[in-house]
Structure formats: C-alpha cells, structure tokens
C-alpha positions as CSV (number, residue, x, y, z in Angstrom):
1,X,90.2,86.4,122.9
2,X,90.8,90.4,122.0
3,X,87.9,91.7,120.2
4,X,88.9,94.2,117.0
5,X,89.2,97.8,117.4
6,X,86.4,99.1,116.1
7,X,84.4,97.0,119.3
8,X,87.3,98.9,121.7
9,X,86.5,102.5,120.0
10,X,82.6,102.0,120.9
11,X,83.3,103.9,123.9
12,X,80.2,105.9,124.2
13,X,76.7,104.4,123.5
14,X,74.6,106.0,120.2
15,X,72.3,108.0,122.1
16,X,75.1,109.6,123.7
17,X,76.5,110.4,121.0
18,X,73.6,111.6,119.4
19,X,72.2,113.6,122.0
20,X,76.2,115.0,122.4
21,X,75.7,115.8,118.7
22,X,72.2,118.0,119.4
23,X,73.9,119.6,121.8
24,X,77.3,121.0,119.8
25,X,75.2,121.5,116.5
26,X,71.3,122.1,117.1
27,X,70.8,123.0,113.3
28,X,71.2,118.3,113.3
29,X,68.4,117.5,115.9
30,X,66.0,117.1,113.0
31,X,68.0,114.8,110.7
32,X,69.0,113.0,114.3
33,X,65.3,112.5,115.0
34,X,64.9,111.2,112.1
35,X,68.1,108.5,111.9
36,X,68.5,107.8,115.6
37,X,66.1,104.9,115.9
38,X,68.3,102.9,112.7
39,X,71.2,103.6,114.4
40,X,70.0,102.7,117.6
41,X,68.2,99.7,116.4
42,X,71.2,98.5,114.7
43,X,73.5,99.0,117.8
44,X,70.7,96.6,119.6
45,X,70.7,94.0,117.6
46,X,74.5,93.7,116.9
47,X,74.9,93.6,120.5
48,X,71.8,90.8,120.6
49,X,73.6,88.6,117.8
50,X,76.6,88.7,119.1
51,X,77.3,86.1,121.7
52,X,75.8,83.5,118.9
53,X,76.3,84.8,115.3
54,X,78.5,82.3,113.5
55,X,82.1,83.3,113.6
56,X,84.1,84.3,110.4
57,X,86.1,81.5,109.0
58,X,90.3,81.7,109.3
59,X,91.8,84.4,107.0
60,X,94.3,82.1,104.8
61,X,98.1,83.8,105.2
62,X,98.3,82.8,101.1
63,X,94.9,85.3,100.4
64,X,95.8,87.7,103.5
65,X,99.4,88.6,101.7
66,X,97.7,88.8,98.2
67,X,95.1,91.9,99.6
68,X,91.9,88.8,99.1
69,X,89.1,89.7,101.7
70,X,88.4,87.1,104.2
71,X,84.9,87.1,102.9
72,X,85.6,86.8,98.9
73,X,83.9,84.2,97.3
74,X,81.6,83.7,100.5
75,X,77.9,83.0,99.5
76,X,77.0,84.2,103.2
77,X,74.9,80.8,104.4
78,X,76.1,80.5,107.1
79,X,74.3,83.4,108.7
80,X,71.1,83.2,106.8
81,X,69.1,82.5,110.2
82,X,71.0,86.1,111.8
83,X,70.2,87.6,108.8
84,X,66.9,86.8,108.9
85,X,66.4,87.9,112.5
86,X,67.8,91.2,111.2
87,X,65.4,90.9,108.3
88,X,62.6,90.8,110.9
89,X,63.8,93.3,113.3
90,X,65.5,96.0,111.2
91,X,62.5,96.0,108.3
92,X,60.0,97.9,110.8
93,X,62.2,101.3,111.2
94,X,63.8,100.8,107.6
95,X,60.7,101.0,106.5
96,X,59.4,104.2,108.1
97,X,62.3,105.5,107.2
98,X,61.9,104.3,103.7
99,X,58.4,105.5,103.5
100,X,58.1,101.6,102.4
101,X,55.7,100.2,104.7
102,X,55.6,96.9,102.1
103,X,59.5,96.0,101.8
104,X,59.8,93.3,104.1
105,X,56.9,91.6,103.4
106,X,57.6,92.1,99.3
107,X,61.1,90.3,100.2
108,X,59.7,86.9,102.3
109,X,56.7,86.9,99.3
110,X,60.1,86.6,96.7
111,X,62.0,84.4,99.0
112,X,58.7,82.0,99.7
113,X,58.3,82.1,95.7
114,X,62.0,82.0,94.2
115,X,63.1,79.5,97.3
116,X,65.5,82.6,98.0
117,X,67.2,82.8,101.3
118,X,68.0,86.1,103.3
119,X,71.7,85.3,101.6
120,X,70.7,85.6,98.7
121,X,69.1,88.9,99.0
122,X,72.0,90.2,100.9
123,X,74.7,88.8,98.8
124,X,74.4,91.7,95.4
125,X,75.5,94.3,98.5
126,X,78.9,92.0,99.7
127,X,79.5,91.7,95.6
128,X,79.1,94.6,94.8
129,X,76.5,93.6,92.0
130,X,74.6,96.5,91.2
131,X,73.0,94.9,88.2
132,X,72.2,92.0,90.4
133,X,70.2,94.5,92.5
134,X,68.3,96.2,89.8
135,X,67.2,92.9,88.6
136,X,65.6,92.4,92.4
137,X,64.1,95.4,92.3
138,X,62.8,94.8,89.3
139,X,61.3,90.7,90.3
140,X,59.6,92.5,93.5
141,X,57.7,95.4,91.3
142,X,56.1,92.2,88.9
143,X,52.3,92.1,88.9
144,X,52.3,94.2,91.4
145,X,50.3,97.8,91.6
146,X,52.7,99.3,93.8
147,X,54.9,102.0,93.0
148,X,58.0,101.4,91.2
149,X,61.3,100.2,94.1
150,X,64.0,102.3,93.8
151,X,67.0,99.6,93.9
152,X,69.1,102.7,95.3
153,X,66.6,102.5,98.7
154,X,66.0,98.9,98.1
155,X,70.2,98.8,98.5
156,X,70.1,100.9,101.7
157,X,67.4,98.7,103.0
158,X,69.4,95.6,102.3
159,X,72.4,97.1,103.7
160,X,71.3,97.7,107.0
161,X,70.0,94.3,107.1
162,X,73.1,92.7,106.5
163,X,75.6,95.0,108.3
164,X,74.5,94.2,112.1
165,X,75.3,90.5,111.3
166,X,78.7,91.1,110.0
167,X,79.5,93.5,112.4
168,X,78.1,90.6,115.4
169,X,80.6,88.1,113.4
170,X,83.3,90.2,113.1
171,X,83.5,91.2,116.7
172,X,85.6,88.4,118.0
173,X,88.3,89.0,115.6
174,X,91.9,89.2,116.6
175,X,92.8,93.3,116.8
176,X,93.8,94.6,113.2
177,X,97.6,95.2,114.4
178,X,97.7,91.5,114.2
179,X,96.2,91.5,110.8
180,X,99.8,91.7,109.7
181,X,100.7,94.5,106.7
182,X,97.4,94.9,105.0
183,X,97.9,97.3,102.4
184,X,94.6,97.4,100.5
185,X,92.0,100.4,101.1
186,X,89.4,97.8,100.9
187,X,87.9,96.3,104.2
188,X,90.0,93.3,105.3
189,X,87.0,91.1,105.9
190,X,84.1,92.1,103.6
191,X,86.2,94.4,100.7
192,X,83.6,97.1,101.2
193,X,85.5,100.2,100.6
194,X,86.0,102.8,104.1
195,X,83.3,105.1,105.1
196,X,85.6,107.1,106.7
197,X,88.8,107.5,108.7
198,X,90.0,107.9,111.7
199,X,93.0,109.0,113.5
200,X,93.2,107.0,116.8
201,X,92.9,108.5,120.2
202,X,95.6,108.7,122.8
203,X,95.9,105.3,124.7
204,X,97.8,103.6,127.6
205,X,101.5,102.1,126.6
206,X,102.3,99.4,128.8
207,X,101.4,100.8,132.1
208,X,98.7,103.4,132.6
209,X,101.4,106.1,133.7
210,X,102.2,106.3,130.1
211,X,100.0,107.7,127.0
212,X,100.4,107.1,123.4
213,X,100.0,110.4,121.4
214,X,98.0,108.3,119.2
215,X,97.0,109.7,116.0
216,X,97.2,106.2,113.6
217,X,95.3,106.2,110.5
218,X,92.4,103.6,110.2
219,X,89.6,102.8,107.9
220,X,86.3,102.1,108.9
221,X,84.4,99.7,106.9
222,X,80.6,100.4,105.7
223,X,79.1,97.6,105.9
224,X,80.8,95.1,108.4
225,X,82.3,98.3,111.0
226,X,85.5,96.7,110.9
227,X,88.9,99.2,111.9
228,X,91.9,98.3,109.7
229,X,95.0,100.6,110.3
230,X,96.6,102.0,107.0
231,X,99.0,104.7,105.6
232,X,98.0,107.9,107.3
233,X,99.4,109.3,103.7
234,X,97.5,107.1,101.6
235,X,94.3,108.1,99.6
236,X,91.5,106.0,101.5
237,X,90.4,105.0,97.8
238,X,92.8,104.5,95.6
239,X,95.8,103.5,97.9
240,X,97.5,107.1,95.9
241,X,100.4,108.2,98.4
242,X,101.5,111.1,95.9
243,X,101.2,114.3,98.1
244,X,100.6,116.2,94.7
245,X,97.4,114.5,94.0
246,X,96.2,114.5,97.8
247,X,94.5,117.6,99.3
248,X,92.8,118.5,102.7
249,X,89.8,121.2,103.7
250,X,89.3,121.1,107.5
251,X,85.8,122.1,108.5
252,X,85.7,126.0,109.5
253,X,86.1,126.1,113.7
254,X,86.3,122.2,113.8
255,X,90.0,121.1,113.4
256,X,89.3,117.5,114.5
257,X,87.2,117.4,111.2
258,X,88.4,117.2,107.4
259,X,87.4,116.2,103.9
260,X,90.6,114.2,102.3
261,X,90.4,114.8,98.6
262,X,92.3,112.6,96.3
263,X,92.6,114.4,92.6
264,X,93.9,110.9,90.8
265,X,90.6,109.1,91.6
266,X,88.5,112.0,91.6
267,X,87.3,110.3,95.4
268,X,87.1,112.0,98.9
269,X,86.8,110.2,102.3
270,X,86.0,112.1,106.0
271,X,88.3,112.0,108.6
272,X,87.7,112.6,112.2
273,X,90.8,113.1,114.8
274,X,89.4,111.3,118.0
275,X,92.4,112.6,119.9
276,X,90.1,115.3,120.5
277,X,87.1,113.7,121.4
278,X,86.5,112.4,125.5
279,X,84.5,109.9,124.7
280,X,85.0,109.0,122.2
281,X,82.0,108.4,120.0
282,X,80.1,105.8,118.6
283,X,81.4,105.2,115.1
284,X,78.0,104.3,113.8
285,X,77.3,108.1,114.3
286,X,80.4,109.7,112.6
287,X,78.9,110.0,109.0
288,X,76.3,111.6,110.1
289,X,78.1,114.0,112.6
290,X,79.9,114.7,109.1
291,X,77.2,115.7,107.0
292,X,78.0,119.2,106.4
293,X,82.0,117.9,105.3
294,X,79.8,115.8,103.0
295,X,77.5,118.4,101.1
296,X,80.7,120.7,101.0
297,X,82.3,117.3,98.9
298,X,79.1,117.2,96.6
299,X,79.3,120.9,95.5
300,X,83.2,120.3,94.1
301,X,81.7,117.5,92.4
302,X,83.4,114.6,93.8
303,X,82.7,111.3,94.7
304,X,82.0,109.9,98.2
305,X,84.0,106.4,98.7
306,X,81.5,105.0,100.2
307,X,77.5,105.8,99.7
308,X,75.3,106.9,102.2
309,X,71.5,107.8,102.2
310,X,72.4,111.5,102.4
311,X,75.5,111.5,99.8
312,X,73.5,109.2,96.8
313,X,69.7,109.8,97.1
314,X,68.3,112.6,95.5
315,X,67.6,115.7,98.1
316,X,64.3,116.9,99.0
C-alpha cells in the first residue's frame, strides 16, 4: 500500500531539523528550546500509533467530486482509545508549555462526570465549533478556584491531542495524485484549512537517471498533516486564482521562503520551495522555521489561514 506524501516528505527527523534550524538562524534556539519537545513528542507518538490506529473509512467518489471531506459528519469514535493514549502522553509537555499543570486532569474529572469521551472533547476542533469550545472551557472553570481557561490555549491543547492520531490514521492513505481532481483549499480528509504550502522537491521519473524539476503546489493540513496537491495559482484560502488580487513578499536573503497574500480574502498562507532544501525537512517544523514570514503578515494586518500558538495568542 503507498503511504500519502506528506509520510514520503518526512525525510529528515525533527531534531534534525531543529538543530539544522539553530544552526542557519541562532536568533530561533530559544523559541526551539522551548517547542522542540511538542514537536518531538508528537513525531513519537504518531509513529507509536501508527501500525494500530484505526484506518480512515473509504472516501465515497459521490462526496469526493462534490469537495465533502472524508471525515465530515464523523463523530471521531472510532479512535477514542488513540486519542486517549494521546490524551495521556501529549498532556505532560502541553502542559508545561501551557503553564497548565491541571489540564489533563481538569479533562478526565469532566469526562468521568459528563460520561464524555476523548471524542468528544476533540470533536469542537474537527467542527470547527468555536462556541462549542468556549462552552468547555467554561464547564471545566465551574466550582473551581483556578484561574480562568483560556479556550484559545484550551484549543491548542486539544489540538495537539487530536492531531497525532489523525496523522497515525491518515498515513496509510493512497498518495494524493490518486485523490483524483480535488479542488477545494480545505484538507481532503479532515476540511482543516492548509497551514502552509509547499512547492515539491525534485524527484526520480521512472528510472533514477532522470529528475523531475518538481516545483507542484501542495497544501499541508494543520491538524491531520495530510499533503493535497493544488493550483500553484490558487489563493491557499479562498481558492481566488485572479493574479490581481494575489501578491507575494519573499523573505530578504531567503528565496525558498514567501508570504502569499490574497487581497479578496484579506488571508495569507507561507510557502516554502523544498527544491532547495537537501533534506528535506520535517514538515511539522516548517511553521516555526517561518515565524519571522509570520510577524511580517501580522504587521499588514492580515489574517493567518490557519492559527498557530505564535500567530493567535497574545505576545509577551
């Protein structure tokens, strides 16, 4: 069975990449410190859940032509015992990083009350249902003396619960060229929206003596990881092709890097080229790689596609 692309791409462990990052751009090797064990935690356990995490069920052709995720409508049972290994083994550096040392036990109290599963707490971040969020937040503050839970950090929290198991399902998927023409700038699988693109590397055609020059647009997802190829003209967003309402600002003495801005929807993705990167690096580490494309983003006042701890929660 072919595993998808964004599996293929992980051609370099985290560390690597992080440590490659310290090396090009010392001013990062603080904010590195300080992600590198979510990252690498994550990398662990999607590699741990893997070879038993439920597989997705069959994308129908009927829902696949209309631009339906294969996940819509999904009330995410099925995983509910990865996602509480997750739950267990992601809480302990979320919450350090979180400066939450109570989450996960403030969770299993609501759960052991409410007869909540781990899907249920996970589900408000596949939906999209913010308000659904809030009210957890607010059900897990309730007689309680603790201070006030930001549903913004409670979101991140959640997310990084749910997004190893996804990622574990997902990997056994057939590669996105076989997807057939997906046209929606919303994940394939999940509907998250991208968290940035890509423009593929250069890869063997047929025999090894001959190289693609590569240079494919694809998405990658948020929250699942999952690669989808896409209109390398096309706002990330919005889907808007219009080269009038589409702008790009490559990062100063970094070609392989850019911000692409898309006036109609006011949104901006990041782009890397991994043409020129050998390795190439582990996608989990991209958006932070990018985090000086991202505060250059903030201060024109637009909106990031896809929200990140560093993009959404207030600065210190």
């Amino acid at each position: 069975m072919h595993t998808n692309t964004s599996t293929q791409l992980r051609t370099d462990s985290v560390r690597s990449s992080l440590q490659r990052l310290c090396q090009e751009r010392p001013a990062y090797r603080q904010l590195t410190e300080v992600f590198a064990p979510l990252l690498e935690h994550a990398e662990t356990l999607r590699a741990d859940l893997t070879p038993t995490c439920p597989a997705l069920p069959p994308h129908g052709e009927t829902f696949k032509a209309q631009g339906i995720p294969l996940l819509t409508g999904n009330d995410l049972t099925t995983w509910n015992q990865p996602l509480d290994q997750s739950l267990a083994r992601m809480a302990p550096v979320l919450e350090t990083l979180l400066e939450r040392p109570d989450l996960e036990a403030l969770l299993r109290d609501q759960m052991e009350r409410t007869g909540l599963t781990p899907a249920h707490l996970v589900l408000p971040l596949l939906q999209g249902d913010e308000p659904a969020l809030n009210r957890l937040a607010t059900a897990l503050e309730q007689g309680r003396d603790e201070p006030a839970i930001d549903p913004g950090r409670l979101g991140f929290f959640l997310h990084h619960v749910l997004s190893p198991v996804l990622s574990a399902a997902a990997a056994t998927l057939p590669e996105p060229e076989t997807w057939g023409d997906w046209k929606e700038p919303i994940c394939p699988i999940c509907g998250s929206l991208p968290a940035f693109a890509t423009l593929s590397p250069r890869e063997p055609v047929h025999t090894e003596q001959i190289v693609s020059g590569g240079g494919r647009k694809h998405l990658h997802c948020g929250l699942c990881g999952h690669h989808w190829r896409i209109r390398r003209d096309a706002c990330p967003g919005c889907g808007q092709a219009d080269s009038e309402q589409r702008e790009l600002l490559f990062a100063r003495d970094a070609a392989r890097e850019r911000i692409e801005i898309c006036h109609s929807c006011n949104g901006y993705a990041l782009c890397v080229d991994l043409r020129e990167f050998d390795p190439v690096p582990a996608l989990e580490t991209v958006p932070l790689a990018l985090l000086h494309l991202d505060m250059v983003a903030r201060e024109r006042g637009l909106r990031p596609l896809f929200r990140t701890i560093w993009n959404v929660l207030p600065q210190d």
